[in-house]
PAKEVEX-912559 format. One line per field, with one value per residue: residue number from 1; x, y, z of N, C-alpha, C, O in turn. Coordinates in pm, 1 decimal. Each point is the difference from the previous one (the first is absolute). Example, Ala and Ser with C-alpha at 12.3 -4.5 7.8 and 13.67 -1.06 7.14 Angstrom:
2
resi: [1|2]
n_X: [1319.0|-138.6]
n_Y: [-569.0|106.9]
n_Z: [780.0|-138.5]
ca_X: [-89.0|82.0]
ca_Y: [119.0|119.0]
ca_Z: [0.0|6.0]
c_X: [90.0|-77.0]
c_Y: [120.0|109.0]
c_Z: [0.0|73.0]
o_X: [103.6|50.9]
o_Y: [-1.9|110.8]
o_Z: [66.5|16.9]
END
This chain:
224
resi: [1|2|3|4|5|6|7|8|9|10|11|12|13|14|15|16|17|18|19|20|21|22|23|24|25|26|27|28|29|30|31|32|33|34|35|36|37|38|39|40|41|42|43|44|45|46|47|48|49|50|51|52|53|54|55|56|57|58|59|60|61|62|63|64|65|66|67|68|69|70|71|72|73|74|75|76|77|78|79|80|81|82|83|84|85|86|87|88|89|90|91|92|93|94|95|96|97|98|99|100|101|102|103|104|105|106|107|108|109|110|111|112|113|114|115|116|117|118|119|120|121|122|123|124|125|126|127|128|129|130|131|132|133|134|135|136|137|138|139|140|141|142|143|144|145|146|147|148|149|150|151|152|153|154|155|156|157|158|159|160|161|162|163|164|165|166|167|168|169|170|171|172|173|174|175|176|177|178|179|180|181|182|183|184|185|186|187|188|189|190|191|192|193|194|195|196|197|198|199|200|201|202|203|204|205|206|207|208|209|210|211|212|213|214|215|216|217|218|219|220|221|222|223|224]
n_X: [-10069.8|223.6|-96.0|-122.5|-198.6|-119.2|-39.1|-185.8|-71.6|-91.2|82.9|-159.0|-165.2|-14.3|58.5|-245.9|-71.4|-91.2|-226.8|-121.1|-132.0|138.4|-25.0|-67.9|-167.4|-245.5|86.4|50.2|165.8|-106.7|13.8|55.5|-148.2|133.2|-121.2|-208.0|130.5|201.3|149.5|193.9|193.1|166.7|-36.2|12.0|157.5|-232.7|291.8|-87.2|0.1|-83.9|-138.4|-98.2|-85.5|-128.6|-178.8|-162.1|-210.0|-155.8|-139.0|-60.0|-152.5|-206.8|198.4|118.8|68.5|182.3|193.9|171.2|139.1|126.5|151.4|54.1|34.6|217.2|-103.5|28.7|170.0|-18.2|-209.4|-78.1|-88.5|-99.9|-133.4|-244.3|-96.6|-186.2|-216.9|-157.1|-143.6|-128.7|-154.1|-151.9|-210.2|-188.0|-56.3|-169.8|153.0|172.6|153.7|189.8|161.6|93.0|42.1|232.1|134.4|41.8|208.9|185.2|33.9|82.9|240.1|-152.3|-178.5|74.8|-137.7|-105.0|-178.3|-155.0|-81.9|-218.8|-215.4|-141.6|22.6|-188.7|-167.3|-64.5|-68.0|-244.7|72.2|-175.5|154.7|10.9|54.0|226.2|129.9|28.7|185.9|199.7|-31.2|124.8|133.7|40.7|-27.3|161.2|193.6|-182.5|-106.2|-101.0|-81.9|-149.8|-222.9|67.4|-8.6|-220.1|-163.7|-55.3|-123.2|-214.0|-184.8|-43.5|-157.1|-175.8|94.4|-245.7|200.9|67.0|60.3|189.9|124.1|-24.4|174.8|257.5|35.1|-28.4|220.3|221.0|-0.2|-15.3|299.1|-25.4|-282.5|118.7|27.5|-190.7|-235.9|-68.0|-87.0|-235.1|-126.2|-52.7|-154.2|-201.8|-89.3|-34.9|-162.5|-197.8|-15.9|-219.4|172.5|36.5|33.5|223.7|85.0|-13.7|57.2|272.3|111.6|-39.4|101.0|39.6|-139.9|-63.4|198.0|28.9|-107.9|-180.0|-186.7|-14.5|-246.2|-89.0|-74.4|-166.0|-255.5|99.1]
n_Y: [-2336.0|49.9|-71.4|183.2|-2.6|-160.0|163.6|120.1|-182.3|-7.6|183.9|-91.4|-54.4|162.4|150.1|-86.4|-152.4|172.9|101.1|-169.2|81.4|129.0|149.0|80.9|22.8|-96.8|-115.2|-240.7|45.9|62.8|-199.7|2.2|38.9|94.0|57.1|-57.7|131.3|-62.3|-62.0|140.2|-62.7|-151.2|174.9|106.7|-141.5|-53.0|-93.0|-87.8|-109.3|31.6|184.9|-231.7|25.2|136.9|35.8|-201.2|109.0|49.6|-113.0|-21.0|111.0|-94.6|120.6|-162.0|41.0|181.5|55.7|-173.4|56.1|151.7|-21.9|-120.9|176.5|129.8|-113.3|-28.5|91.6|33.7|-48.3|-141.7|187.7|-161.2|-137.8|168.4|66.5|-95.3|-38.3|195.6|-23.8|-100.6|144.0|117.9|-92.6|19.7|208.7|-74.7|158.6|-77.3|-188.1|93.0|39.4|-210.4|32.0|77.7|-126.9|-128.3|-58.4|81.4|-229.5|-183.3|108.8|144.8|-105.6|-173.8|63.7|-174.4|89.9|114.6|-88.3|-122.4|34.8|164.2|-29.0|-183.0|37.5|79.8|-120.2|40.0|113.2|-157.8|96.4|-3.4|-131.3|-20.7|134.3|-119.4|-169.5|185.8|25.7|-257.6|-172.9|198.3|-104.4|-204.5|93.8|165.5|-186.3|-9.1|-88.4|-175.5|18.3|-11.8|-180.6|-122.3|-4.4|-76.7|-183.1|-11.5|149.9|-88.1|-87.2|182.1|-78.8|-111.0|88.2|234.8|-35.6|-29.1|155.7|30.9|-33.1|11.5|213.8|-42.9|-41.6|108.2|175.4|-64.3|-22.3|149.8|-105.2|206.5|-172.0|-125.6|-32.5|-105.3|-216.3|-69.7|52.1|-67.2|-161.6|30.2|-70.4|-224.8|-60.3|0.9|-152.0|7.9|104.9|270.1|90.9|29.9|221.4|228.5|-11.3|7.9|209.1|167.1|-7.5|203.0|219.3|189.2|140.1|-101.4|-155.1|42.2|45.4|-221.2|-7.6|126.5|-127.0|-205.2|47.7|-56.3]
n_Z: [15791.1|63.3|254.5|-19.5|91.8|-159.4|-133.1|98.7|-104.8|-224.3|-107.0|167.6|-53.8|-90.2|-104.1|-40.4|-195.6|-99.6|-3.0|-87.1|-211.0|-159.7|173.1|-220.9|112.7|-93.8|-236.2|82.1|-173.9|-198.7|89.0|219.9|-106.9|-120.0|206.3|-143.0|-94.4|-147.4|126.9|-9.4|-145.4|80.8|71.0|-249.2|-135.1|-49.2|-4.2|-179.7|178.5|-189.3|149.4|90.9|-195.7|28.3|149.4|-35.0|-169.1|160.6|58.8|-206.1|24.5|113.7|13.9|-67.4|180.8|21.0|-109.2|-8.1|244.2|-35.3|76.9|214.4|34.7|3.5|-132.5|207.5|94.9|-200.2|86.2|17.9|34.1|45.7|-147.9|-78.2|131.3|112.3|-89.4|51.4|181.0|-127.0|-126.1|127.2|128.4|-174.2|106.9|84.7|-80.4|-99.0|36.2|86.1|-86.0|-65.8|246.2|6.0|-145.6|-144.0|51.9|-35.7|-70.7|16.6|79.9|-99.4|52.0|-146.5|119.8|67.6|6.8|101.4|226.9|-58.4|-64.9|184.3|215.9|24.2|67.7|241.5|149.0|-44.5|200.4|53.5|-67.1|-236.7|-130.6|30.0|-180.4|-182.4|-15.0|29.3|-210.8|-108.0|-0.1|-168.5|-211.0|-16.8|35.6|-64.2|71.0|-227.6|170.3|-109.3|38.3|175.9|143.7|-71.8|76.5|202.1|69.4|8.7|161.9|249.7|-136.7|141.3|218.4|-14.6|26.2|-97.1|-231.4|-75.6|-27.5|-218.8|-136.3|22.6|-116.1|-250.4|-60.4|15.1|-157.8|-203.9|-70.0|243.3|3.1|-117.9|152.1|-135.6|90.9|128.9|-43.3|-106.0|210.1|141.4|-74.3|93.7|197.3|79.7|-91.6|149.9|179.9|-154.8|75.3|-58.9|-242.8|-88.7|26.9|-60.1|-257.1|75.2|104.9|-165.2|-206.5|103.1|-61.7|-134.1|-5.2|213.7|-0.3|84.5|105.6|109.8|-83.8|191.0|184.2|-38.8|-35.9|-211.1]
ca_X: [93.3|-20.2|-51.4|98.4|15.6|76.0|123.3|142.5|22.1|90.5|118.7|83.0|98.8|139.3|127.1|25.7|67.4|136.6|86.8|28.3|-159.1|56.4|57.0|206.5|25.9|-10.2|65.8|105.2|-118.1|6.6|69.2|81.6|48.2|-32.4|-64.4|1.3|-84.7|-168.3|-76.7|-198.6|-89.0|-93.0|-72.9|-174.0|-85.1|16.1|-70.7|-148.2|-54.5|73.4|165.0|49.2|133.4|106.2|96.1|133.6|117.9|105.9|76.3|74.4|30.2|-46.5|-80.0|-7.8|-120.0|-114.1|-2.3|-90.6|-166.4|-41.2|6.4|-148.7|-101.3|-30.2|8.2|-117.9|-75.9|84.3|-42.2|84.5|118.5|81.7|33.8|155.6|104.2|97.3|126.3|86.0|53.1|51.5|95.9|53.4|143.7|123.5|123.5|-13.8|-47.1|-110.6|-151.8|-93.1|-39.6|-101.9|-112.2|-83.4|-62.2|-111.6|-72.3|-16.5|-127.6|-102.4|-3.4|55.0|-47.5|69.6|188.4|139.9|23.9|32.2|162.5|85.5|9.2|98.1|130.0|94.7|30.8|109.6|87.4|47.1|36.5|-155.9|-18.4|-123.0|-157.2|-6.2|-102.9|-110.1|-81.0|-62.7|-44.3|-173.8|-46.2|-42.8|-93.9|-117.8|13.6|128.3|64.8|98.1|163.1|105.9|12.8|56.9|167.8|87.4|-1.6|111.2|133.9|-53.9|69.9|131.4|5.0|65.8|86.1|-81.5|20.9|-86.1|-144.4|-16.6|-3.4|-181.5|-69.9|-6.6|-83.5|-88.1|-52.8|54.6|-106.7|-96.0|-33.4|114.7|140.6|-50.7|114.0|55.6|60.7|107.2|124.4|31.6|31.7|122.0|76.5|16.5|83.8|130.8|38.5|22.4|83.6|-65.7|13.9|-116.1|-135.0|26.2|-69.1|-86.7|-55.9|55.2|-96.7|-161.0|-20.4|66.1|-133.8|-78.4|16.3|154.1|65.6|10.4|99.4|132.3|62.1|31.5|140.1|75.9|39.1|115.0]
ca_Y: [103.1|37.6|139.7|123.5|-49.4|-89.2|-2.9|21.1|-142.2|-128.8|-44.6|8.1|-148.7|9.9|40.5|-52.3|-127.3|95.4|113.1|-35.0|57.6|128.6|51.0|-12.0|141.4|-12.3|-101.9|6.0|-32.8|-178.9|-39.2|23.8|87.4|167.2|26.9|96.9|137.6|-64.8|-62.7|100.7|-34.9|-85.9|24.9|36.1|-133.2|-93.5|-78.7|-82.4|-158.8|-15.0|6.9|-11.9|-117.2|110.7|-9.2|-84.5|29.4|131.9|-29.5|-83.9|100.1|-38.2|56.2|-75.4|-122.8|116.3|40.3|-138.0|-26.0|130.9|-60.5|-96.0|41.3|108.8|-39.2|-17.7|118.2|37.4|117.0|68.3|114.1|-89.6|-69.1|31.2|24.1|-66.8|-29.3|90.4|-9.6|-121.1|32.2|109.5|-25.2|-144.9|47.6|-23.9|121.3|-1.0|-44.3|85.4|115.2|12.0|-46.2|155.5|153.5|-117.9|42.2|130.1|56.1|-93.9|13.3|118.7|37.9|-49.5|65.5|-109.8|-17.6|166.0|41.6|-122.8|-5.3|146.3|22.0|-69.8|100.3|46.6|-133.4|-30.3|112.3|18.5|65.0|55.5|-104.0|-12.9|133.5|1.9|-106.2|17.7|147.5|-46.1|-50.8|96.6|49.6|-104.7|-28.1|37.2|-46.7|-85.9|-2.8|-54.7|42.5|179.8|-57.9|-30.6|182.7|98.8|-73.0|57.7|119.4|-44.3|-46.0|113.6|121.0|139.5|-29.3|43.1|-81.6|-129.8|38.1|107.9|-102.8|-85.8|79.2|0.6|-149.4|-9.6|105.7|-85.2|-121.0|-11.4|-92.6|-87.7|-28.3|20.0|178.7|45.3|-60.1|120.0|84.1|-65.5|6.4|128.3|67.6|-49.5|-1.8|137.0|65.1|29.0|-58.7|7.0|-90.5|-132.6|-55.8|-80.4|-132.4|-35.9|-34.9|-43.2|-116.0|-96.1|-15.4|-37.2|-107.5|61.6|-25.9|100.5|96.4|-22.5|38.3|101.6|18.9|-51.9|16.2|95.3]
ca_Z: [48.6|127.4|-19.6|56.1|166.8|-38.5|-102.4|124.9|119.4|-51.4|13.3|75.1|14.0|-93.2|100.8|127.7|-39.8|-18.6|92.9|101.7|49.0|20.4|-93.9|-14.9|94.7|53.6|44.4|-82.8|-116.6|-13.2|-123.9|27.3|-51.0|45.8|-110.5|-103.9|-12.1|-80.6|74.9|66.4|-108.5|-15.4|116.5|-22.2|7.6|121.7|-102.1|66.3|-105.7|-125.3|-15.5|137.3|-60.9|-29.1|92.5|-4.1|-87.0|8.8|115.6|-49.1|-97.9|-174.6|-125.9|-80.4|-10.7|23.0|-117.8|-78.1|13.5|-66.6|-140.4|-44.1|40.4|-116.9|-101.8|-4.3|-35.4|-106.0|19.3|183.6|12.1|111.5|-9.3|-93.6|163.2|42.4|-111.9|-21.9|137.4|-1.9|-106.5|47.9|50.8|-88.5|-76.4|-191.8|8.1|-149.2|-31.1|97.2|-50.3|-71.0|32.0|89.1|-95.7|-28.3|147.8|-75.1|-97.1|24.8|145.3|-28.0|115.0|71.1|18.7|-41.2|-130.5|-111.0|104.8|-5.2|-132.7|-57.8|25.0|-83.2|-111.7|59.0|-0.6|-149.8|-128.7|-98.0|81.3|-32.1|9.7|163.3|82.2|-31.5|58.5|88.3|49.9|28.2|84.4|99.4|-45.9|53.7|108.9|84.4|92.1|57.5|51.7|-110.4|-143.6|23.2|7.5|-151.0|-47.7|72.2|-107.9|-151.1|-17.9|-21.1|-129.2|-113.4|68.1|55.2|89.4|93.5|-18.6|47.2|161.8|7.5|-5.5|127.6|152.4|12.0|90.6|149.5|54.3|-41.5|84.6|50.4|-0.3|-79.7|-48.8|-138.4|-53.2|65.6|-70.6|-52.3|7.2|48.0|-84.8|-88.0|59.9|-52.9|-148.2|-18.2|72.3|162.3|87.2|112.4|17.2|29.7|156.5|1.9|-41.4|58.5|93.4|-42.4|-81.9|89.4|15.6|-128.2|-95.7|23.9|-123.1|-129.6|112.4|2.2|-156.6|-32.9|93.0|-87.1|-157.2|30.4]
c_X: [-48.9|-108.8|125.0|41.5|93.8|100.2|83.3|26.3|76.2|140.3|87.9|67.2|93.4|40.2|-21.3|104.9|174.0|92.0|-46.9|-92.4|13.1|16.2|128.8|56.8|11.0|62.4|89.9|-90.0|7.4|84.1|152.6|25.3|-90.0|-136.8|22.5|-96.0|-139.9|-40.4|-149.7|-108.3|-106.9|-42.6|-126.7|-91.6|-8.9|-92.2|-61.0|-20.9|49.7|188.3|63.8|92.8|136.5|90.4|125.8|156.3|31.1|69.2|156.4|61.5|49.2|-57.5|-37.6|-118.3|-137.0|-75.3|-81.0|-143.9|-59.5|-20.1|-97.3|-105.3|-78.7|16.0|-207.9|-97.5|117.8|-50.4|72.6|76.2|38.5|125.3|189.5|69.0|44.5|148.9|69.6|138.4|128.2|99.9|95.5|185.4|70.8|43.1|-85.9|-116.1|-66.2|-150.6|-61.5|-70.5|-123.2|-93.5|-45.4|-82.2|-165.6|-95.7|-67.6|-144.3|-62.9|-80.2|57.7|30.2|88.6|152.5|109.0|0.0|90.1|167.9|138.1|37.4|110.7|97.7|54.9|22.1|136.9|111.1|62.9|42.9|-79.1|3.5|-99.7|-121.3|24.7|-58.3|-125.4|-122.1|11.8|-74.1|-185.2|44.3|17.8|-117.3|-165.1|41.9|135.5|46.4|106.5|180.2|100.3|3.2|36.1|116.6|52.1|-31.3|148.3|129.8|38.0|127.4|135.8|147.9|35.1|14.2|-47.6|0.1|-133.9|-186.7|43.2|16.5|-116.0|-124.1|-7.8|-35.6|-125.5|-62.2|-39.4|-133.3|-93.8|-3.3|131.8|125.0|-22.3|164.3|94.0|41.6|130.9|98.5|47.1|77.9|148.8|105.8|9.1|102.5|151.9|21.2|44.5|113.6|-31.6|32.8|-147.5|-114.4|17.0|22.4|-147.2|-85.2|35.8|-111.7|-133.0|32.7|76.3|-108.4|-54.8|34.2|162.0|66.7|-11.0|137.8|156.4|76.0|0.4|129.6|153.0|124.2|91.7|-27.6]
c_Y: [52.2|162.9|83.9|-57.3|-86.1|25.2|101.3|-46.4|-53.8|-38.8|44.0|-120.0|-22.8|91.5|-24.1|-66.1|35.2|46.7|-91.7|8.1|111.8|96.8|35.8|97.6|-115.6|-127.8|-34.2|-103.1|-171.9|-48.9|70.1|131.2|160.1|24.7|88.9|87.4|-125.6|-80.0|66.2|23.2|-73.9|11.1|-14.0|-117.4|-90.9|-148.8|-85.9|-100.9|16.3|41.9|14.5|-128.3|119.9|-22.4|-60.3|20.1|97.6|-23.8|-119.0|131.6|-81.3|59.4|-51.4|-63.9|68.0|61.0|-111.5|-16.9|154.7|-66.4|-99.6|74.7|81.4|-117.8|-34.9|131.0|120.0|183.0|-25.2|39.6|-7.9|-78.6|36.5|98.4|-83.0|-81.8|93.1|-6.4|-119.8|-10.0|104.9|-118.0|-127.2|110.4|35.1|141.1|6.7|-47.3|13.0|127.7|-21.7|-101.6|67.7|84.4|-95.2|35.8|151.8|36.3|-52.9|59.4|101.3|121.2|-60.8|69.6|-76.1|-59.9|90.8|54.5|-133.0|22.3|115.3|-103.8|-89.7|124.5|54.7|-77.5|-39.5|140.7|84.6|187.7|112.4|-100.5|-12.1|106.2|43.7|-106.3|-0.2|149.5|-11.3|-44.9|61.5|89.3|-44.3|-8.4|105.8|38.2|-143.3|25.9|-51.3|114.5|114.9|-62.9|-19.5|149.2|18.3|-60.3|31.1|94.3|-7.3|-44.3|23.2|109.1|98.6|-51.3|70.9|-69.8|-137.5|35.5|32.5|-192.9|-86.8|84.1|-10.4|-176.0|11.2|63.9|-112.6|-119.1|5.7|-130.7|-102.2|-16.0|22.3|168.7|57.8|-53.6|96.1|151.3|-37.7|-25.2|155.8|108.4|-20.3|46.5|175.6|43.6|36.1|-109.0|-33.6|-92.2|-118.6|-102.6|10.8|-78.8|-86.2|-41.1|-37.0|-158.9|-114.6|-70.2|-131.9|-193.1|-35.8|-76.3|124.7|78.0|-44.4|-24.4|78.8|65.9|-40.9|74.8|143.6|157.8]
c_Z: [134.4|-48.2|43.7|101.6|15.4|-13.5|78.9|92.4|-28.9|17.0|124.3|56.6|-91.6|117.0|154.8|39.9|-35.2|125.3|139.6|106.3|127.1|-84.2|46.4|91.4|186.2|89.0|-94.5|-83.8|32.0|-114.8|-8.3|-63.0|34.3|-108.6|-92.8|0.3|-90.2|98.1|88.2|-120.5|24.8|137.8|25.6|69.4|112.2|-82.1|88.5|-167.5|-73.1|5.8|87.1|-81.5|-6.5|99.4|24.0|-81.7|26.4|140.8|-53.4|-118.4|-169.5|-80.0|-97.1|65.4|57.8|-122.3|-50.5|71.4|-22.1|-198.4|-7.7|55.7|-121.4|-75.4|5.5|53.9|13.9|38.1|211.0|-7.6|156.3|-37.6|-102.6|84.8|16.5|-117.0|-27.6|83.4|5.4|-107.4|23.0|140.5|-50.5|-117.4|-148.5|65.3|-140.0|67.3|139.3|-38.7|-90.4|46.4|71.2|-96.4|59.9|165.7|18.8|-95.2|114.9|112.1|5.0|143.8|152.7|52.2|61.0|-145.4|-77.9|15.4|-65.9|-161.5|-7.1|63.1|-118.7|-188.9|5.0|-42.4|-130.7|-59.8|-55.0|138.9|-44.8|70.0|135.6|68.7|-28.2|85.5|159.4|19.4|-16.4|134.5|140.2|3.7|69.9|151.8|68.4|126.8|-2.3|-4.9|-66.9|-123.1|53.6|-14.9|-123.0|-38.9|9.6|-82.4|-139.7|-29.3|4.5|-46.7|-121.6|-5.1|45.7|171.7|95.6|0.8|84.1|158.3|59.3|-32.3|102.2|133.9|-0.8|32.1|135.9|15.4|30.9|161.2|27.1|25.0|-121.9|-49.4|-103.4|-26.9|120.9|-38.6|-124.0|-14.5|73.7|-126.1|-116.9|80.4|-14.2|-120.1|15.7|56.3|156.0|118.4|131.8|-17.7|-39.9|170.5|23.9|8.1|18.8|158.5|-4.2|14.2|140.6|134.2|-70.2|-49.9|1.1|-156.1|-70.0|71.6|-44.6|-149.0|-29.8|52.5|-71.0|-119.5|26.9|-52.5]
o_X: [-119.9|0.1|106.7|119.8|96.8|81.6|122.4|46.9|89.5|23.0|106.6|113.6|50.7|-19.3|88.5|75.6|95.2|113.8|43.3|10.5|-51.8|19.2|71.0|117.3|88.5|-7.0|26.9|-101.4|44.5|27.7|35.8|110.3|-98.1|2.9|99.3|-109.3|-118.6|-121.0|-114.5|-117.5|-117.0|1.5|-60.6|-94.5|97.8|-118.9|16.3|-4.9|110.6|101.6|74.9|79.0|113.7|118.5|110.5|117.0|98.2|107.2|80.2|109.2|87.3|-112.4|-101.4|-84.3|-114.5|-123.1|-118.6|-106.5|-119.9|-93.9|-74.0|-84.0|-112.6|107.2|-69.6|-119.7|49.3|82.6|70.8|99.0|74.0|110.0|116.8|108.4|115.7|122.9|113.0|112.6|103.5|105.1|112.6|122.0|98.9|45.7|61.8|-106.0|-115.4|-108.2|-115.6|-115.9|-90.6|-63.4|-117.8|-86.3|-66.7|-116.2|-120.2|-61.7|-79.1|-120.8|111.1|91.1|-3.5|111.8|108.0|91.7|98.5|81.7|122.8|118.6|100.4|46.7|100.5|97.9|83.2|75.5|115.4|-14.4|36.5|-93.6|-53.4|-67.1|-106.8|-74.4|-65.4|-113.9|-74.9|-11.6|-95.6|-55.2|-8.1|-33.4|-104.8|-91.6|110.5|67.7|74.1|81.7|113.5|102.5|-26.4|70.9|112.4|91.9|77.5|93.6|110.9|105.2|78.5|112.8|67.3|-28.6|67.1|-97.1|-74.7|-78.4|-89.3|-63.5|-33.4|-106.8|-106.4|-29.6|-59.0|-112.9|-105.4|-67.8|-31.6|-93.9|81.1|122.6|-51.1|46.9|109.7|97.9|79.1|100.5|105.7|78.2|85.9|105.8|92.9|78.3|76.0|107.8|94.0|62.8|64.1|-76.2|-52.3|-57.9|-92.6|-27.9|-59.7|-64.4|-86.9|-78.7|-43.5|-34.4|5.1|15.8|6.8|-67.2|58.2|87.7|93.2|120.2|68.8|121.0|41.9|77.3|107.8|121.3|-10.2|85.2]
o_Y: [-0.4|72.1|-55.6|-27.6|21.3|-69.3|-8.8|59.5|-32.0|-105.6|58.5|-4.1|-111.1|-54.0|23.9|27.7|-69.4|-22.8|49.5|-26.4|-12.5|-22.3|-17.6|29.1|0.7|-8.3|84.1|-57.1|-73.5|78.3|28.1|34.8|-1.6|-15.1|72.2|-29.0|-12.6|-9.6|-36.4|33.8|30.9|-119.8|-43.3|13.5|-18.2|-19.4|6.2|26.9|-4.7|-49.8|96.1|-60.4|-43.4|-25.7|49.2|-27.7|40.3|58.7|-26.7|-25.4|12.4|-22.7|63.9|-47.8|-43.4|-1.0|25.4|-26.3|-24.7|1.9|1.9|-89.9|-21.4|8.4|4.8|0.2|22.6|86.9|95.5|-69.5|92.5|26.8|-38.5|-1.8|-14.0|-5.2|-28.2|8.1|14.0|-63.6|-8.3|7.1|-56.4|-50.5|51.0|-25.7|42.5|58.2|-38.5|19.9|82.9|-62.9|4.9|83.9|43.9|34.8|9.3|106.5|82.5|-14.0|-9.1|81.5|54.2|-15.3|58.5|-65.3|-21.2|49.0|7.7|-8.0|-9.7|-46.3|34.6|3.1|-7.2|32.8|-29.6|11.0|106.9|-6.5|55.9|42.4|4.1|-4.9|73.9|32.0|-74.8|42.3|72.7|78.4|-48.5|77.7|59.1|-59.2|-29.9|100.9|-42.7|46.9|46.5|31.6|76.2|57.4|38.8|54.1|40.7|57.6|15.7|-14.0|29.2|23.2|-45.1|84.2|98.3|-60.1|-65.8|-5.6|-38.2|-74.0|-1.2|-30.4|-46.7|-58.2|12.5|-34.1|-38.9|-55.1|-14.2|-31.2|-52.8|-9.5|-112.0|72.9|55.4|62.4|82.0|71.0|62.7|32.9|37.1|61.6|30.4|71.7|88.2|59.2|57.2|90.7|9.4|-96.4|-96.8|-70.3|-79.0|-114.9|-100.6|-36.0|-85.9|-94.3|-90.6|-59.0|-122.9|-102.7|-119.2|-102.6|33.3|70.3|28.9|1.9|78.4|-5.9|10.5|76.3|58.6|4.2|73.3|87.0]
o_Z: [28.0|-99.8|26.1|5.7|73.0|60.6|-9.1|97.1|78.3|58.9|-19.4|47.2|15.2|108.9|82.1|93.1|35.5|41.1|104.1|119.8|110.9|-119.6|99.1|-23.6|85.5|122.6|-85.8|40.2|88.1|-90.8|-114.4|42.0|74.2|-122.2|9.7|48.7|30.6|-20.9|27.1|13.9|-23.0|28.4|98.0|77.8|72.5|-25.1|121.8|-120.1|53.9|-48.5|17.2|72.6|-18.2|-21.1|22.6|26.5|-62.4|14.8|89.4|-50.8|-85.9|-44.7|-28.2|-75.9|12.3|0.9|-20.9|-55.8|13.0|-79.6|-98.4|5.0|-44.7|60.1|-101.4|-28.6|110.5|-28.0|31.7|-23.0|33.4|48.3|-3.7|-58.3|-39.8|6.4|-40.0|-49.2|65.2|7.5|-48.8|-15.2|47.0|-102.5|-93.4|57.1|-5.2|7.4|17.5|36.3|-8.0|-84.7|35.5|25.8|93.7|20.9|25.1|-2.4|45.6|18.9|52.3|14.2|110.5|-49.2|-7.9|-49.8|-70.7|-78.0|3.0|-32.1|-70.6|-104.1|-62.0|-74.5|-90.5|-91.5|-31.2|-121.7|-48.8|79.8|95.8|94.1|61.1|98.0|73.6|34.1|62.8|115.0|26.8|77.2|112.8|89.4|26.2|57.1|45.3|20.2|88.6|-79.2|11.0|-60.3|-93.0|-82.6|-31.7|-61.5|-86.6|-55.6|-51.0|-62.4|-90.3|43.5|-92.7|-85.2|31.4|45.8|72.5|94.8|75.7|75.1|118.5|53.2|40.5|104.4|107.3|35.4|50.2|86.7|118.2|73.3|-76.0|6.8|-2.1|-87.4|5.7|-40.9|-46.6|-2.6|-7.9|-89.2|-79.9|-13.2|-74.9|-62.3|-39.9|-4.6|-55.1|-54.7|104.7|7.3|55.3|82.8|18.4|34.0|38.4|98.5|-15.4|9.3|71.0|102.3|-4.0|66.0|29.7|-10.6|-103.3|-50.3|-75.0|-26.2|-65.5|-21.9|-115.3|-57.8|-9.5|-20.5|98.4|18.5]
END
């Protein structure tokens, strides 16, 4: 198993390879499509010898054959909580959230301390409904890292969600406090504003994101 050092290195070549070896503020992604809030999940890591085979399949967006090589590795050491992320990750965009969820739980014992881990397991919880165990699993992975910028955002979604509008406005100000151009949360609040009515600060996050990141910007312009 990776030491500490190790193990907040590891998975950034999963969304290098994603977003296009950018971040999502800063260019347009890879693999034709808009990144995801779970893609800065996997940021932490910088793979080297064993899981530089990843690449190919995420630049082809094989999940199936990402998940099978996560699947031959743990079949022979069964304790890398690297490894069950990434199958988490892989199960999480071929759709089967059951059994993402339950290789994140697995990553989680292994690699507790890890926060793309902690941010990836609360959002797929999210995802699945599980919305007790989602707030609970990110108020650790704010617990272990609060500065980070994803886990104030699924905070913010969380709440959202379930209608405590003023906590989730207070969750994504406190991203922006953390990291002004941190895209996702202005998309966020953008979309919380719309929902509200607030025109003002749906411009905005509107202009921020036309900076930042203009896809976010023009789906927000977009939407009615």
């Amino acid at each position: 198993m990776l030491t500490r050092a190790g193990a907040v290195r590891l998975v950034a070549m999963l969304a290098a390879v994603v977003l296009g070896g950018c971040a999502p503020m800063a260019a347009a992604p890879g693999a034709g499509r808009a990144p995801e809030l779970l893609d800065a999940t996997m940021r932490q890591y910088t793979f080297r010898g064993e899981f530089e085979a990843t690449q190919p399949l995420i630049r082809a967006r094989d999940w199936r054959g990402l998940a099978a090589l996560a699947g031959a590795h743990l079949a022979r050491e069964p304790n890398r909580g690297e490894w069950w992320q990434i199958a988490g990750y892989a199960q999480l965009q071929a759709g089967d959230l059951a059994a993402a969820r339950d290789s994140l739980a697995r990553a989680v014992r292994l690699l507790p301390e890890e926060i793309g881990i902690l941010n990836l397991h609360a959002a797929v919880l999210a995802r699945l409904g599980e919305a007790r165990l989602a707030a609970l699993a990110i108020d650790r992975a704010l617990q272990t890292d609060p500065v980070s910028t994803t886990a104030w955002v699924i905070a913010g979604d969380l709440h959202a969600a379930a209608g405590r509008l003023r906590d989730a406005v207070a969750a994504y100000d406190r991203a922006l406090e953390i990291d002004r151009r941190d895209a996702f949360a202005w998309r966020a609040i953008g979309t919380l504003a719309r929902r509200a009515g607030d025109r003002a600060q749906l411009e905005r996050a509107i202009a921020a994101l036309r900076t930042l990141y203009p896809p976010f910007a023009d789906e927000l312009a977009r939407s009615p």
